[in-house]
C-alpha positions as a printed NumPy array, in Angstrom:
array([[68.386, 53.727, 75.357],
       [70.439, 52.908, 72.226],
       [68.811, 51.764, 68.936],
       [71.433, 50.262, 65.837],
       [70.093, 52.121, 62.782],
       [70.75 , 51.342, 59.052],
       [73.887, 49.482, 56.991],
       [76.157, 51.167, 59.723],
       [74.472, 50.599, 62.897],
       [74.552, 54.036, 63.534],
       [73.674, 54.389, 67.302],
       [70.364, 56.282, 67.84 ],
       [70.148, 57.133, 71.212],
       [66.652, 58.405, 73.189],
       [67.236, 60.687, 76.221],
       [64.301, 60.238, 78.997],
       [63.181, 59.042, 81.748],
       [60.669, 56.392, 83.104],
       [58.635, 59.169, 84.115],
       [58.039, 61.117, 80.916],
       [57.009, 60.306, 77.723],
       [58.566, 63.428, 76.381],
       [62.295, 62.519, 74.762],
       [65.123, 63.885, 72.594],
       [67.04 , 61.632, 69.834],
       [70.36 , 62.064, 69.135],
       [71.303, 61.086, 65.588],
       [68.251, 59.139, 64.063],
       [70.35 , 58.019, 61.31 ],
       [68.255, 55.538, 59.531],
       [65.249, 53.201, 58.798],
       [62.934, 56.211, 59.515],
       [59.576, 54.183, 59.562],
       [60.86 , 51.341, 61.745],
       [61.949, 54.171, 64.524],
       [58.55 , 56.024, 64.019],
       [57.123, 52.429, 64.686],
       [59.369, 52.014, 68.093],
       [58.355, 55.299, 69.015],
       [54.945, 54.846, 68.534],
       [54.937, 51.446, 70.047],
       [56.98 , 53.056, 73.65 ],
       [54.264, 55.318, 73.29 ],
       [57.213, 58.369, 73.507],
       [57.081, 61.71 , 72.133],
       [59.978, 62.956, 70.891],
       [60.194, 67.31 , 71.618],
       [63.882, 67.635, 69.447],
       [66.255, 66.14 , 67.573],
       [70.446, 66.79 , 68.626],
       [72.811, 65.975, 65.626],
       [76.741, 65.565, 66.241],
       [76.97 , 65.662, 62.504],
       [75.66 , 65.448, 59.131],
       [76.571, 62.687, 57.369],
       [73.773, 60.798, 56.143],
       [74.117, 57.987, 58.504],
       [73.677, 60.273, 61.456],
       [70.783, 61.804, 59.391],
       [68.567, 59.303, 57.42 ],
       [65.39 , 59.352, 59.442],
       [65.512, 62.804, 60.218],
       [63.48 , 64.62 , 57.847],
       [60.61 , 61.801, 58.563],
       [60.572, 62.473, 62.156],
       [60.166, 66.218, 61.78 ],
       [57.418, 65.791, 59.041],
       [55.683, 63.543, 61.744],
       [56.599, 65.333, 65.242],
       [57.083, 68.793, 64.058],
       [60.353, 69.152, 66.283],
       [63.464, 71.334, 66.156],
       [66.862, 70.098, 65.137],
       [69.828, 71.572, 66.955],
       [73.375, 70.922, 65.354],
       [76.247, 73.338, 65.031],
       [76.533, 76.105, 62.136],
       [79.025, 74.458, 60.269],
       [77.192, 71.441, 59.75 ],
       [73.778, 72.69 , 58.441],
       [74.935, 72.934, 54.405],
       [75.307, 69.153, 55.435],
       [71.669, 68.606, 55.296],
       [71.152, 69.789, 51.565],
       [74.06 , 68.594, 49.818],
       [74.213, 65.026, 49.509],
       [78.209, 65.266, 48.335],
       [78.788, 67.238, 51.9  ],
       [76.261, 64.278, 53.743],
       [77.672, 61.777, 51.566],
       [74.333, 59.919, 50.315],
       [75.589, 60.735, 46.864],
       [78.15 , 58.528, 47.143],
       [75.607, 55.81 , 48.089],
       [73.396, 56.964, 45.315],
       [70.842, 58.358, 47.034],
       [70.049, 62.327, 47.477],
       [69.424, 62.482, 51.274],
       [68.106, 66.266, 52.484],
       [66.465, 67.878, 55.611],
       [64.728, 70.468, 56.212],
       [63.083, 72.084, 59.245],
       [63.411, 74.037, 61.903],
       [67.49 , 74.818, 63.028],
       [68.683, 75.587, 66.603],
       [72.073, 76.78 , 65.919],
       [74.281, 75.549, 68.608],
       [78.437, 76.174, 69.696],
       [80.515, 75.587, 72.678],
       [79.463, 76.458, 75.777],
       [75.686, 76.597, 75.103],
       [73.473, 74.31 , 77.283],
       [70.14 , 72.765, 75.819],
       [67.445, 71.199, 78.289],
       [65.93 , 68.348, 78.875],
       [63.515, 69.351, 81.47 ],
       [65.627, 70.71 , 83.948],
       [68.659, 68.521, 83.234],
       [71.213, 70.314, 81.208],
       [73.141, 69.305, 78.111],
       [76.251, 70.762, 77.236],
       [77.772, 71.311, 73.875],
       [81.196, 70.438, 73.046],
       [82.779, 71.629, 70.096],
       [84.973, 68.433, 68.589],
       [85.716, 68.675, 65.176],
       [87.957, 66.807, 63.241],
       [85.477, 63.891, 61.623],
       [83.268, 66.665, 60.494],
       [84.192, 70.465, 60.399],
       [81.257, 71.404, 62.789],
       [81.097, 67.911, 64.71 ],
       [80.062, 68.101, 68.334],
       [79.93 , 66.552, 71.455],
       [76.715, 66.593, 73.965],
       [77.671, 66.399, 77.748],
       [75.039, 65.421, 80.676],
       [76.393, 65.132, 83.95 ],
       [78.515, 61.57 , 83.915],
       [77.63 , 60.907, 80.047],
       [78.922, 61.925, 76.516],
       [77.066, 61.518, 73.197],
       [80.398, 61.618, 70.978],
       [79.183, 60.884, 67.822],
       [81.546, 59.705, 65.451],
       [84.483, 61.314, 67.528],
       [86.006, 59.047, 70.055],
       [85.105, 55.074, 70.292],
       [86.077, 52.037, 72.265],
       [89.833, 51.586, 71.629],
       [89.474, 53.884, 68.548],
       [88.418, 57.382, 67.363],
       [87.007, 58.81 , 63.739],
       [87.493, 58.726, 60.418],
       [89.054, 61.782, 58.839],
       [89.554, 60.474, 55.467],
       [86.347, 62.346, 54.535],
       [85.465, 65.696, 52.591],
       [86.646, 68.273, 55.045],
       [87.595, 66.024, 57.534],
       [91.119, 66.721, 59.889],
       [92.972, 63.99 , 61.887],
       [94.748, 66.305, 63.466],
       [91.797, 68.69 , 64.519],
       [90.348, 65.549, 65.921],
       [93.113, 64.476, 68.171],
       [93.509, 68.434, 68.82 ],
       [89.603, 67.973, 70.342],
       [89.453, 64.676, 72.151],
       [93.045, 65.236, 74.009],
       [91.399, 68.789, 75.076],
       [88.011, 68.443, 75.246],
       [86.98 , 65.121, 76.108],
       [89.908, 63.243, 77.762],
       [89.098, 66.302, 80.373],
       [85.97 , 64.984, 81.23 ],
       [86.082, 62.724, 84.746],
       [87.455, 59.628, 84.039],
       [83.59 , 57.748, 84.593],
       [82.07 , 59.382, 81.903],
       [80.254, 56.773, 80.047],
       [81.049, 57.581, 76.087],
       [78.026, 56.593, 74.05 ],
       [79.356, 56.774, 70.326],
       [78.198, 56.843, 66.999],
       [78.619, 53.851, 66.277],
       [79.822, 50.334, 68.651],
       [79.502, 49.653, 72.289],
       [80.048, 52.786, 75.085],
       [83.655, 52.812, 76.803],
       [84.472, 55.244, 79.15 ],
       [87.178, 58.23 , 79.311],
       [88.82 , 56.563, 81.375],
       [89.368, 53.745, 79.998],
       [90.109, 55.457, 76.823],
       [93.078, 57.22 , 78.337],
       [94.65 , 53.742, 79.25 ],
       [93.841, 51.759, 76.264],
       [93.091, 53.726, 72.917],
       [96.254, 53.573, 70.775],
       [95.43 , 57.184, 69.071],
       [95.387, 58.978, 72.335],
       [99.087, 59.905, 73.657]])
């Protein structure tokens, strides 16, 4: 399930089932209240939060949801001074002073996180961010503000690397079977394969 967050309809996306209540988020960037009152109203109950990255977008609603749910955050070393320094997160720059805190799972490539007994794989992809990643389920990548439809990430950020981010989606993601459905950061999913065909920046 994807939910639009915030002045960049940052994708918020809830991992479940029809079964369980019991859900991760990846990147609740925004409008913290409104997603407490979707939550509340599905009647879900979120166990942890999985970041890509820290930029305030990806961010916004994060500190409200651990206040509330008392859940861990998992996001890779490199990115946690992101969530105290609002010139790293880039709130400043929007004049606001955006910070989390709570609990940190430090995560890197090649560790697995689960969701019940389904496992979700992180993917190292930096390039947008120093410490961006990727979060694989069989068939399905979260890519955060890495790869989208016909298009890939901004690097023309604080720390950010075009060519680190080419480096990772040419050999990291565009390895992935060609029916993986992307679900990005921000816009509507794509596939890899289609990506391989049709996205100018991938050679």
């Amino acid at each position: 399930m994807k939910i639009p967050l915030g002045a960049y309809q940052t994708n918020c996306y809830i991992i479940g089932n029809t079964d369980n209540k019991k859900i991760f988020l990846v990147d609740p960037g925004a409008q913290g209240k409104e997603l407490l009152n979707e939550l509340n109203h599905r009647q879900l109950e979120p166990q942890a939060i999985l970041l890509t990255h820290g930029h305030s977008d990806h961010i916004g609603a994060v500190q409200e949801l651990v206040d509330t749910y008392n859940i861990p955050i998992y996001m890779h070393p490199k990115e946690v001074p992101f969530l105290t320094d609002s010139e790293l997160n880039l709130s400043a720059f929007q004049g606001l002073d955006i910070q989390v805190h709570g609990t940190i799972h430090e995560v890197i490539e090649g560790d697995t996180i689960f969701y019940e007994q389904v496992p979700i794989k992180v993917i190292e992809t930096p390039g947008h961010t120093p410490g961006g990643i990727s979060f694989y389920m069989e068939g399905i990548l979260f890519a955060g503000d890495t790869l989208f439809r016909d298009s890939v990430g901004r690097t023309d950020f604080p720390y950010g690397s075009f060519d680190d981010l080419i480096l990772s989606i040419q050999t990291k993601l565009m390895n992935l079977p060609d029916e993986t459905i992307v679900y990005p950061g921000h816009g509507p999913e794509t596939t890899i394969g289609y990506e391989k065909k049709s996205n100018p920046f991938i050679g």
